[in-house]
PAZAPA-4460 file (N, C-alpha, C; in steps of 0.05 Angstrom, whole numbers, plus 32768, in hexadecimal, padded with zeros to 4 digits):
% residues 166
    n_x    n_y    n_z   ca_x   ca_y   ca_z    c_x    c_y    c_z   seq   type   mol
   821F   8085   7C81   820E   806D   7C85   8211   8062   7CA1     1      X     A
   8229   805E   7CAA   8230   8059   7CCA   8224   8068   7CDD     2      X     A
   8225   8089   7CD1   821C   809B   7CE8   8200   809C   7CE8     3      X     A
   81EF   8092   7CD2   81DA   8092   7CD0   81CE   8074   7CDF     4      X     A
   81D7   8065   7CE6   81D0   8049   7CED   81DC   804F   7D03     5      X     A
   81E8   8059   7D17   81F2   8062   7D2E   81DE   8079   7D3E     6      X     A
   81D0   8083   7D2D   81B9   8095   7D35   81A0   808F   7D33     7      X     A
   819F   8077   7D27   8183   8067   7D27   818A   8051   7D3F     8      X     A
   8197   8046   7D41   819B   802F   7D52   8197   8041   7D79     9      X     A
   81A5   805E   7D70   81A4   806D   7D89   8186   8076   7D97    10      X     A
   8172   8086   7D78   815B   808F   7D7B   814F   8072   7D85    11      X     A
   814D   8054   7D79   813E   8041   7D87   8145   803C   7D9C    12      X     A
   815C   8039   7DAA   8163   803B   7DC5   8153   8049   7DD7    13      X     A
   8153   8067   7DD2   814F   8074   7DE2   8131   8077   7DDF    14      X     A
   8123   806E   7DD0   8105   8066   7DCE   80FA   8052   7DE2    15      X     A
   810C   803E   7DDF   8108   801C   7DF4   8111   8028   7E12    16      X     A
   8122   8043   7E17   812D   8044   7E2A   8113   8056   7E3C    17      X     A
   810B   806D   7E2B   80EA   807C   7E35   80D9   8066   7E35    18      X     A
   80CF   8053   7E26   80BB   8047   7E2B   80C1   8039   7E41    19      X     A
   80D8   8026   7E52   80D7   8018   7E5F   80D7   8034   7E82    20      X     A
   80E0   8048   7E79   80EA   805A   7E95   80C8   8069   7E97    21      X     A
   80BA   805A   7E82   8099   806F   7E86   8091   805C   7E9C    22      X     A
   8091   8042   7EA4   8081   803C   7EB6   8086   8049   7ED8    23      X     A
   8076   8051   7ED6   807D   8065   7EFC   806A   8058   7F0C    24      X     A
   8072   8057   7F21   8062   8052   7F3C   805C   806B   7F53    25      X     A
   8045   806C   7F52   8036   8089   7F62   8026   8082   7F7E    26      X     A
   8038   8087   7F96   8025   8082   7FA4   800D   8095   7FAE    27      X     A
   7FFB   808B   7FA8   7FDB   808F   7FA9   7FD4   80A3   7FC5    28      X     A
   7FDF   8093   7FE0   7FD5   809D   7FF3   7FE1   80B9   7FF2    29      X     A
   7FF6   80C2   7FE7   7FFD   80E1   7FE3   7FED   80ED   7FD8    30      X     A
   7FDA   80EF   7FCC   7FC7   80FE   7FC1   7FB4   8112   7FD0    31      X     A
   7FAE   811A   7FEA   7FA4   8125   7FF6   7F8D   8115   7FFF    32      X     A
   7F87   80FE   8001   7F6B   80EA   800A   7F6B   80F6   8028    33      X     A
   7F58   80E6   8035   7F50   80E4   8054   7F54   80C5   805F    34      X     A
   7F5F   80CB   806F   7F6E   80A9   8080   7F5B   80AB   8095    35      X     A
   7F53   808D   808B   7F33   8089   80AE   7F4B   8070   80B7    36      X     A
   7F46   806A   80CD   7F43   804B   80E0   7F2D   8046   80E9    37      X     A
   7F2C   802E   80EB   7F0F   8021   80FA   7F17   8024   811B    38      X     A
   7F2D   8028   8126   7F31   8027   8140   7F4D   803E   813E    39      X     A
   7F4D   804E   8153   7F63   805F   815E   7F72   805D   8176    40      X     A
   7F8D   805B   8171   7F94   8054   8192   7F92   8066   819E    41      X     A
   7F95   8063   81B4   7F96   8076   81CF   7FBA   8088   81CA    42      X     A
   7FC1   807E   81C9   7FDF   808B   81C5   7FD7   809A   81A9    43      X     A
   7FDE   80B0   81A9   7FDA   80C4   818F   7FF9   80C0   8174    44      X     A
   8010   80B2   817D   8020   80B0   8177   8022   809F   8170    45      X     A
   8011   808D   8171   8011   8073   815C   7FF9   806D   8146    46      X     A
   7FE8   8087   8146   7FD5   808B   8137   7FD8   8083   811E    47      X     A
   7FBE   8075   8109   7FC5   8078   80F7   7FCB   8083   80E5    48      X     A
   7FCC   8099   80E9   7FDD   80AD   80CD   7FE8   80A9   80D0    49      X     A
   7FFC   809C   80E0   8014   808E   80E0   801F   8085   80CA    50      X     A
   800F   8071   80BE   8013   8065   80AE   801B   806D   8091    51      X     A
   8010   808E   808D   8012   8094   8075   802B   80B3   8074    52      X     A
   803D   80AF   808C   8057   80C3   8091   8077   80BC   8081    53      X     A
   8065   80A5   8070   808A   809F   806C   80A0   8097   807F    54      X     A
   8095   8092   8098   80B2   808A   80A3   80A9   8071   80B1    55      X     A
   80B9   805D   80A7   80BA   8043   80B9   80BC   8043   80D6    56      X     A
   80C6   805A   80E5   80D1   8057   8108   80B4   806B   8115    57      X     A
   809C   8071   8104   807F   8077   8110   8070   8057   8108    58      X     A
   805C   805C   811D   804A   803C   810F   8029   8044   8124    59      X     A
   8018   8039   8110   8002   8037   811F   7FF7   8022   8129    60      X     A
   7FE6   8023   8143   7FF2   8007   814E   7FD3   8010   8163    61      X     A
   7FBC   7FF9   815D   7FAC   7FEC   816F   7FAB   7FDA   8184    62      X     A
   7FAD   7FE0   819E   7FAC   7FCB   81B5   7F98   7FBA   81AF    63      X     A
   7F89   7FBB   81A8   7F70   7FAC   81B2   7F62   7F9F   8197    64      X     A
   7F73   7F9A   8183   7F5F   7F82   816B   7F72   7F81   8161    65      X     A
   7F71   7F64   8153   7F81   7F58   8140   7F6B   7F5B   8124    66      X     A
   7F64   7F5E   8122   7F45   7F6A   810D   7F32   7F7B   810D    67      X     A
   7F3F   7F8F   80F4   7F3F   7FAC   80F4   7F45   7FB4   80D9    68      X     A
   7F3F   7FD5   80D5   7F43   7FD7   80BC   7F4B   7FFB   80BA    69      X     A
   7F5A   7FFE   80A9   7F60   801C   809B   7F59   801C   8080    70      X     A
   7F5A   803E   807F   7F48   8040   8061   7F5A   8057   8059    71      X     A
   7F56   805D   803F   7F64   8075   8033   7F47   807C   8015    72      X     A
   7F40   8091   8018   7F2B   809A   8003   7F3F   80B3   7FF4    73      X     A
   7F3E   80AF   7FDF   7F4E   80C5   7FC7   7F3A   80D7   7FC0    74      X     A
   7F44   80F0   7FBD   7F33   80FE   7FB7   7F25   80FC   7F99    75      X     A
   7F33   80EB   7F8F   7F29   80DE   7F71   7F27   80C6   7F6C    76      X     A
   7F22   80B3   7F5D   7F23   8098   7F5C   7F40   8091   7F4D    77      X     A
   7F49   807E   7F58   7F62   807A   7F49   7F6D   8053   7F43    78      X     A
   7F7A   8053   7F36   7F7E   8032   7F2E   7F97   802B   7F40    79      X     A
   7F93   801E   7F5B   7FA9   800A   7F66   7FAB   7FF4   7F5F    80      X     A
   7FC2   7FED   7F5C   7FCA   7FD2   7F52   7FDA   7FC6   7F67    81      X     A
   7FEC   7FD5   7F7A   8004   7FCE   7F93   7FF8   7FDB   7FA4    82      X     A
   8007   7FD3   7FBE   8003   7FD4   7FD1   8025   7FCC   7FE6    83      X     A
   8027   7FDE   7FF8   803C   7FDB   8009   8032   7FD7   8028    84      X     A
   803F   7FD6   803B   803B   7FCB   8055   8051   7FBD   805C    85      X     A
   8060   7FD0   8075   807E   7FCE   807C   806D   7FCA   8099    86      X     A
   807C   7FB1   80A4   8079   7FAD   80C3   8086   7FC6   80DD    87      X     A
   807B   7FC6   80F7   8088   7FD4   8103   80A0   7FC6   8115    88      X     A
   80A8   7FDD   812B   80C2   7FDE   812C   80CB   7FC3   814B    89      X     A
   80AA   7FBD   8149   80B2   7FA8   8161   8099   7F90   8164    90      X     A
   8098   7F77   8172   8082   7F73   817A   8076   7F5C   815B    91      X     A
   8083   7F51   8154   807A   7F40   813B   8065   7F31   813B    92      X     A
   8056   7F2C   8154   803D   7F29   815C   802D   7F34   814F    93      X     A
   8031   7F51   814B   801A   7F5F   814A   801D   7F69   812F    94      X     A
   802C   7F58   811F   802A   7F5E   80FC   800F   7F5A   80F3    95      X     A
   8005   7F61   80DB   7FEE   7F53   80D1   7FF7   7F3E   80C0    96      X     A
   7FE7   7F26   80C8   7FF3   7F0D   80B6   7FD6   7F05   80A5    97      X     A
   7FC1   7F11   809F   7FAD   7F08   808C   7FA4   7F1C   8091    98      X     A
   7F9C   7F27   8070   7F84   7F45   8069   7F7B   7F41   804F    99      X     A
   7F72   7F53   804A   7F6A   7F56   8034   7F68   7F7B   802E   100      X     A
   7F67   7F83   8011   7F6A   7F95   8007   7F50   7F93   7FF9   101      X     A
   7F35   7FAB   8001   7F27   7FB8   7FEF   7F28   7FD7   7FE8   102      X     A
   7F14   7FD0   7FC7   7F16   7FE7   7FC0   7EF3   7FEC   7FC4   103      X     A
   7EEB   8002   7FB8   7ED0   8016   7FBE   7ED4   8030   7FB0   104      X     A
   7EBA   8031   7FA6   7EA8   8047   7F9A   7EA2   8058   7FA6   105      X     A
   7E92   804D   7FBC   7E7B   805E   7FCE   7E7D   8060   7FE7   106      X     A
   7E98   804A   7FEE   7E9B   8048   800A   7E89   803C   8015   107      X     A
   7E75   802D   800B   7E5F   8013   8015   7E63   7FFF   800A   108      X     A
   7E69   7FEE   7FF4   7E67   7FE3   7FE2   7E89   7FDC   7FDB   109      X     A
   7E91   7FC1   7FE3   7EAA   7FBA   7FE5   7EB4   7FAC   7FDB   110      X     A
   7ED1   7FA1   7FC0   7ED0   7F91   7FB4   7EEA   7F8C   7FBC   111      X     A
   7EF3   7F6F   7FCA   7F10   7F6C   7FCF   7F26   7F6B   7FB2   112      X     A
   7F3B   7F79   7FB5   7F45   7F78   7FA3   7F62   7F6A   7FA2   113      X     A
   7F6B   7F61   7FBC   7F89   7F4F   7FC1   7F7C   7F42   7FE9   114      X     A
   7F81   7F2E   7FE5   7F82   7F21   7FFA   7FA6   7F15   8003   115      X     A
   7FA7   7F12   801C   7FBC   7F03   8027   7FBD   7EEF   803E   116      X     A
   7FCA   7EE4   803F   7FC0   7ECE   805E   7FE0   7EC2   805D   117      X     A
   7FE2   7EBF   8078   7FFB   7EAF   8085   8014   7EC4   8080   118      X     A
   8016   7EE2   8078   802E   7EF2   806E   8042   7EF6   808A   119      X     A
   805A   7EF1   8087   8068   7EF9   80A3   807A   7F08   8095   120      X     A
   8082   7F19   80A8   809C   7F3A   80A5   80AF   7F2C   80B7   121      X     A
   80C0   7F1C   80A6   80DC   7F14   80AB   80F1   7F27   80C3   122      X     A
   80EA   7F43   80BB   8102   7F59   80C7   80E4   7F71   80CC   123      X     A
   80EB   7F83   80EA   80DE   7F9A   80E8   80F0   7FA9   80DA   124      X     A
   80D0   7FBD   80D5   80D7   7FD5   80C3   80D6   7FC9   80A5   125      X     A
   80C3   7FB0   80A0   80D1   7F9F   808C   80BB   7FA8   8075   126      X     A
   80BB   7FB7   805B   80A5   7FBD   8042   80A5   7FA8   8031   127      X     A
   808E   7F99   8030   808B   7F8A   8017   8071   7F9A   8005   128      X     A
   8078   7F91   7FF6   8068   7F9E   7FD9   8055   7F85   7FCD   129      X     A
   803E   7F91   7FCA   8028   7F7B   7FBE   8016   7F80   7FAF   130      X     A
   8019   7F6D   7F96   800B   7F79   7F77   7FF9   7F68   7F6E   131      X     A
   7FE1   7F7B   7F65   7FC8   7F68   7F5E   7FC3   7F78   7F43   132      X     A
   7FAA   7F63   7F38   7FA3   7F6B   7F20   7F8F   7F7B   7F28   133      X     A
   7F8F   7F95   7F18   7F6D   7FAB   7F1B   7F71   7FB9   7F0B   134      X     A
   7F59   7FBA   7EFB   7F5C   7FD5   7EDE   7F3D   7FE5   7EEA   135      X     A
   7F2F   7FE9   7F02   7F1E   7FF4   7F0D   7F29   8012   7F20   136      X     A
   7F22   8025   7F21   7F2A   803A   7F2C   7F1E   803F   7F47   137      X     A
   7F1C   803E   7F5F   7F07   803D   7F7A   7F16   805F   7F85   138      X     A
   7EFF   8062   7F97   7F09   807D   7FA0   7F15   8076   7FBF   139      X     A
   7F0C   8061   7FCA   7F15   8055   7FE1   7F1C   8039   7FE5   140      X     A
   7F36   8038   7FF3   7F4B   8017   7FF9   7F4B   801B   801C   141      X     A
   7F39   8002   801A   7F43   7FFF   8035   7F54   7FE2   803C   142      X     A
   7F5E   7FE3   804F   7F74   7FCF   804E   7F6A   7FC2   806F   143      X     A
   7F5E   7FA7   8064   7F4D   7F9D   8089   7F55   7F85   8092   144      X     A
   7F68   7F84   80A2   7F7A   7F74   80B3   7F65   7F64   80BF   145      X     A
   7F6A   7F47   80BE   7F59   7F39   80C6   7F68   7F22   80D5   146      X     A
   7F78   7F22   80D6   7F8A   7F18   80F4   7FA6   7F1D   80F5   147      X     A
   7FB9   7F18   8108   7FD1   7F2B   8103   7FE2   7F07   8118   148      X     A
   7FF1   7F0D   8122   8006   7EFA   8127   7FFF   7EF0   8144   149      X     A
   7FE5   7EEF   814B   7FE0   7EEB   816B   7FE5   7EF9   8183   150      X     A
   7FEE   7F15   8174   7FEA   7F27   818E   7FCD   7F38   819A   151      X     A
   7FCC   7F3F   81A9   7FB2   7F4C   81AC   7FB0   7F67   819E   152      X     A
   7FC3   7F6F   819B   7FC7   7F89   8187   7FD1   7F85   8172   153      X     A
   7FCC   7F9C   8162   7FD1   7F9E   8138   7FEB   7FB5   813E   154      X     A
   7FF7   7FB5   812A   8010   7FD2   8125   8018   7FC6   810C   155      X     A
   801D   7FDA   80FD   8027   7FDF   80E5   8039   7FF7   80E3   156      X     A
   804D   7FF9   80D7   8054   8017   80D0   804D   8029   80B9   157      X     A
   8050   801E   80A2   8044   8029   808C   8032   801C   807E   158      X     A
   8024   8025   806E   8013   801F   8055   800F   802E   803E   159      X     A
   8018   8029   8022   800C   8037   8010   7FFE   802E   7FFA   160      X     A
   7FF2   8038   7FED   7FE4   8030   7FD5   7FEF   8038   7FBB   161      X     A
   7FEE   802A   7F9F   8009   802B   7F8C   7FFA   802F   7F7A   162      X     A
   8000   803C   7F64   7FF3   8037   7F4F   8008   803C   7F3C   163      X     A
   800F   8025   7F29   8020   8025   7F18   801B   802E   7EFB   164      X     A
   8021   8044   7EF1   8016   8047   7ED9   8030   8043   7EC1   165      X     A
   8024   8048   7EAD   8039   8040   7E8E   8034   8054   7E7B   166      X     A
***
């Protein structure tokens, strides 16, 4: 009777323990998409593919606008819900401090899906993570910086797109 109530109590454990370890987070931009910018620097080494290398100590970085935009198109449509964006390694000027996040169908036709305004990166190299509601699948996120900290140039180091599933 013990060993039998010791093996039920274990089997529901380990039921609550799969259901809670099923939620995963996938980032999106790994999927094989195509990364545009609306602007390219002149330096090839701060390009934006930058942004999508995994390493905080690359960053892509525009002289010349504080308002601007990158895009990522999936080769399928997929449901983001997060979003990351780690500052670079210098120059806190040139963070982005108000954007917004859309998504897209067609790549004409644009529906914002997380806005921000006034955000400051305490520390470079610094990732904050940002979660919205969306049960819609887009084949393209573009992420369009619409002023940054008063410098005449934008830099970022990373960006990805999240999609948390269950």
């Amino acid at each position: 009777m013990k060993k039998d109530l010791f093996y039920g109590l274990l089997a529901i454990l380990c039921l609550t323990s799969a259901q809670t370890l099923s939620a995963q987070t996938i980032d999106v931009t790994g999927n094989g998409g195509t990364k545009k910018a609306q602007y390219s620097p002149e330096k090839s080494e701060e390009d934006f593919t930058m942004l999508f290398d995994n390493n905080k100590n690359t960053k892509y970085c525009y002289g010349f606008s504080s308002n601007l935009w990158i895009q990522y198109q999936s080769p399928v449509p997929v449901l983001v819900n997060q979003y990351s964006i780690s500052s670079a390694n210098d120059v806190p000027e040139r963070d982005p401090r108000n954007w917004k996040l859309l998504g897209s169908i067609d790549g004409r036709k644009w529906i914002t899906l997380d806005s921000q305004a006034k955000e400051a990166f305490e520390e470079r190299k610094q990732t904050k993570v940002y979660t919205f509601e969306n049960t819609n699948s887009y084949t393209y996120y573009r992420l369009h910086i619409t002023s940054n900290n008063g410098d005449q140039a934008t830099q970022l180091s990373e960006w990805h797109l999240l999609s948390e599933t269950k």
